[in-house]
C-alpha positions in Angstrom: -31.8 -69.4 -35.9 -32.5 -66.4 -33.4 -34.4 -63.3 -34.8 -35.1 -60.3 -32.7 -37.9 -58.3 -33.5 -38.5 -54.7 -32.1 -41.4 -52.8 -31.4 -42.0 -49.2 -30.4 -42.3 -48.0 -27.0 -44.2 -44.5 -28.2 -47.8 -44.1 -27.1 -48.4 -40.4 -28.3 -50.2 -40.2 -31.5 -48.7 -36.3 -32.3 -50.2 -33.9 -30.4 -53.3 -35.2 -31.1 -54.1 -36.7 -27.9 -54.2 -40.2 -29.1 -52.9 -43.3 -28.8 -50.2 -45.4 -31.0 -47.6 -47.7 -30.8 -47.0 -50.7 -33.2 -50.1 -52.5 -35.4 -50.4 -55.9 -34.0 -51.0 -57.5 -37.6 -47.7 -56.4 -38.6 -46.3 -58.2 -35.2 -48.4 -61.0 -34.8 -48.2 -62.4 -39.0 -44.3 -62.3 -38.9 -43.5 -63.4 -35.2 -45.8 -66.9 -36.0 -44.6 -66.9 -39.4 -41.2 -67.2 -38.1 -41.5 -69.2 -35.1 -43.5 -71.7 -37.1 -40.6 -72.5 -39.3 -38.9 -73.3 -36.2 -37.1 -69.9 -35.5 -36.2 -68.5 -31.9 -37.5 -65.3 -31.4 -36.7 -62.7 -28.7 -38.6 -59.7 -28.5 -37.4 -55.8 -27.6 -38.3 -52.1 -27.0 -36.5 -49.4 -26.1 -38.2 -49.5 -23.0 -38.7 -52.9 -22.3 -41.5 -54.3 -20.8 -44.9 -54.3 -23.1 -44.8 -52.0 -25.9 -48.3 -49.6 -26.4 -50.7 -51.6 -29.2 -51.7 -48.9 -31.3 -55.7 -49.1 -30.4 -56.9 -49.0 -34.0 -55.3 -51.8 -35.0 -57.3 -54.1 -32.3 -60.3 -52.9 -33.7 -62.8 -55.7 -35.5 -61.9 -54.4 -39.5 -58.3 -55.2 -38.7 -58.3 -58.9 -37.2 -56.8 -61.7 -39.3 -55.8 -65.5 -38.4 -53.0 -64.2 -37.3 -54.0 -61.5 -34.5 -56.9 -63.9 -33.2 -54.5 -66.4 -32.9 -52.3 -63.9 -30.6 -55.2 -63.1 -28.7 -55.7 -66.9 -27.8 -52.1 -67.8 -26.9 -50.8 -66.8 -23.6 -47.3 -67.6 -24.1 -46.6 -65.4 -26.6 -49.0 -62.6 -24.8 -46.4 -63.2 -22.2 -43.8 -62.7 -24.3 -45.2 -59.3 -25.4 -45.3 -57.8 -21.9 -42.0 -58.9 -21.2 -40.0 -57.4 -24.3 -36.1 -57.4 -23.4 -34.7 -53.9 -23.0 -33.5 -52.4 -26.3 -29.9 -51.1 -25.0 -29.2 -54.6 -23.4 -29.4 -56.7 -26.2 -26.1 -58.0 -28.4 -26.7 -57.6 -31.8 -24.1 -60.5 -32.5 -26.4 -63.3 -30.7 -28.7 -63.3 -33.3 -29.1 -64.0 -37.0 -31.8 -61.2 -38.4 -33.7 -58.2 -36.9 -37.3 -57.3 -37.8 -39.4 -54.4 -37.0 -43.0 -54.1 -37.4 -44.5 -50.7 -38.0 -47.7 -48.8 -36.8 -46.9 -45.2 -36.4 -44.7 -45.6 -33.1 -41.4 -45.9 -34.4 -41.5 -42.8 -36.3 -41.1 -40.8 -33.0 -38.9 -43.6 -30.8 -37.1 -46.2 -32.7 -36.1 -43.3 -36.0 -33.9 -41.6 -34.0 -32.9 -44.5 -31.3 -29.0 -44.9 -31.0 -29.4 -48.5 -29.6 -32.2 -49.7 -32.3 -29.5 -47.8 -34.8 -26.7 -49.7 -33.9 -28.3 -53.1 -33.8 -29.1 -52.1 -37.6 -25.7 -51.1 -38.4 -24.4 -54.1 -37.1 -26.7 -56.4 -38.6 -27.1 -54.9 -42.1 -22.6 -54.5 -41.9 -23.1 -58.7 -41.1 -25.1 -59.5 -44.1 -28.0 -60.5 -41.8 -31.2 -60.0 -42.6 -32.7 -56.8 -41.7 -36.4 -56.7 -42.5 -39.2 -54.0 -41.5 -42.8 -53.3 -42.0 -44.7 -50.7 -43.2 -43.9 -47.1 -41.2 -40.7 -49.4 -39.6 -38.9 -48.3 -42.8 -38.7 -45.2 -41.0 -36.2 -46.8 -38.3 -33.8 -47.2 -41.6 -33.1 -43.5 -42.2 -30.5 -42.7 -39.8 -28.5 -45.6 -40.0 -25.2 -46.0 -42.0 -23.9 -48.2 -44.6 -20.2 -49.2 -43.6 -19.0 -46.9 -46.4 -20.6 -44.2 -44.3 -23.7 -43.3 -47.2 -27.5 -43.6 -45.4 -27.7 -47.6 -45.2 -30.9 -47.1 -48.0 -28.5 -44.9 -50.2 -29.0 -47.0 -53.8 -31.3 -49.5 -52.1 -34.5 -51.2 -53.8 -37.1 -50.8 -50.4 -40.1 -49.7 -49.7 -42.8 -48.7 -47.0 -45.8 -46.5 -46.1 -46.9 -44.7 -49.2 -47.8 -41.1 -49.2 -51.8 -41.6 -50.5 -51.9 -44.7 -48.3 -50.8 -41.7 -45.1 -53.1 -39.4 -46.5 -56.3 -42.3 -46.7 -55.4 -42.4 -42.8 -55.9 -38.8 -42.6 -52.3 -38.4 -40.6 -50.2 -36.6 -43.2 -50.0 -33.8 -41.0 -49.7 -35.4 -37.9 -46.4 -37.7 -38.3 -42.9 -36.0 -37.9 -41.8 -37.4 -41.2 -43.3 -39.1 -44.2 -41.5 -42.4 -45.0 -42.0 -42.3 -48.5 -40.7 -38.9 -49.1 -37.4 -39.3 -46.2 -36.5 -42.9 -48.2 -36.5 -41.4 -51.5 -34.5 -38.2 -50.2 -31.7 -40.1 -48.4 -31.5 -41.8 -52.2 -33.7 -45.0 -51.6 -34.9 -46.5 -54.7 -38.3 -46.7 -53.9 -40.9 -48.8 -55.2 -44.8 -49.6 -54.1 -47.8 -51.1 -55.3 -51.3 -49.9 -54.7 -52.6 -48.7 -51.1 -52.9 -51.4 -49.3 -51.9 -54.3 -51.5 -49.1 -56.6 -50.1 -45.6 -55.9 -51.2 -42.3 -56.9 -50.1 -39.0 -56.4 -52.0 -35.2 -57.7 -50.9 -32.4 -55.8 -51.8 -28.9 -58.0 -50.9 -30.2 -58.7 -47.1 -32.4 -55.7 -46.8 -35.9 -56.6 -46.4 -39.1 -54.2 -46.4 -42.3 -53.9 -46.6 -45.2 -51.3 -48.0 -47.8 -51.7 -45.5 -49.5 -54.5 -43.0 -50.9 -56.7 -45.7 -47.4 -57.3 -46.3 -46.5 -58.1 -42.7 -46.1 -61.9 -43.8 -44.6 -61.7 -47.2 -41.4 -59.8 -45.4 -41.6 -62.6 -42.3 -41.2 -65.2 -45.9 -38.2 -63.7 -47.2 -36.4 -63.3 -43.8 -36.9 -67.0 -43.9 -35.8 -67.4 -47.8 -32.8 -65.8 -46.7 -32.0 -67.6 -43.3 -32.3 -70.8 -45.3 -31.8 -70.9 -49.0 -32.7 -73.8 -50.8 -36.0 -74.6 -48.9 
């Protein structure tokens, strides 16, 4: 099985003068989730090359199994730098798309034709397509193939409002993913801040927030091979 997962290529935190891009939980919990059950994964950007790590999340408070285990394996560090360039990839060679979140995407990948096609072409394919926390955000341009918002009547979920507003950046962000699912007719669920929660709907896969980074990594794999 080959899964592509795409990060962010935005740096620019607003005009705050800060730094994003994506959180490396949400990238490093899925991508060895997956490749441990044996999946090839190819990694993208819309700019190719290595994708900005949003600082934050390399600080101590936000380190799990996971990221160290990133931060001691040069192959996939490799990987990383080297992401394939978003507008040369063929949707059709692979079998699910995932996208981690950190606030990135919000600016790059939410309004990316390339990033929106892959989706349309996957989600039209009945392949998984599976995103993390503010990645829901890449969702809301993107059509079903009756022509309705893909999320239009869809059970998802993402970045809460009070878990934006704990981060102080409800003012910053172009959009909040809560309120953009729920207006394009989402049926939108979470749990507490924080708390891990992942929820499938047919082959549409997301997640509330990084804690649930490796939950939605699971269910691309429930889906990819049923019965195991």
């Amino acid at each position: 099985m080959k899964i592509l997962i795409i990060l962010t290529s935005h740096d620019k935190l607003g005009n705050t003068g800060l730094k994003t891009g994506f959180w490396l939980e949400e990238f490093a919990s899925p991508y060895y989730t997956l490749i441990d059950a044996g999946t090839n994964v190819t990694l993208a950007s819309p700019k190719g090359g290595q994708p900005p790590l949003d600082p934050k999340s390399d600080e101590p408070d936000f380190q799990t199994a996971a990221t160290e285990r990133f931060k001691n394996d040069p192959k996939a560090q490799h990987a990383l730098d080297n992401t394939s360039k978003l507008s040369e990839i063929d949707a059709e060679e692979f079998d699910a798309v995932l996208y981690p979140g950190g606030h990135g995407p919000l600016w790059d990948l939410a309004n990316d034709s390339d990033s929106i096609a892959v989706i349309e072409h996957m989600f039209a394919a009945n392949k998984p397509v599976a995103t993390v926390c503010h990645a829901s955000g890449v969702l809301l341009k993107a059509k079903a193939p009756n022509g309705d918002p893909l999320v239009k009547g869809k059970k998802v979920t993402g970045f809460t409002n009070t878990e934006e507003e704990a981060v102080q950046l409800t003012d910053v962000v172009p959009f909040l993913v809560e309120d953009e699912l729920k207006k394009l007719g989402g049926e939108y669920t979470k749990l507490g801040d924080w708390l891990p929660y992942a929820i499938v709907d047919g082959n549409l896969i997301t997640g509330q927030n990084p804690a649930s980074s490796k939950a939605v990594a699971i269910e691309i794999l429930k889906l990819l091979f049923p019965g195991n």
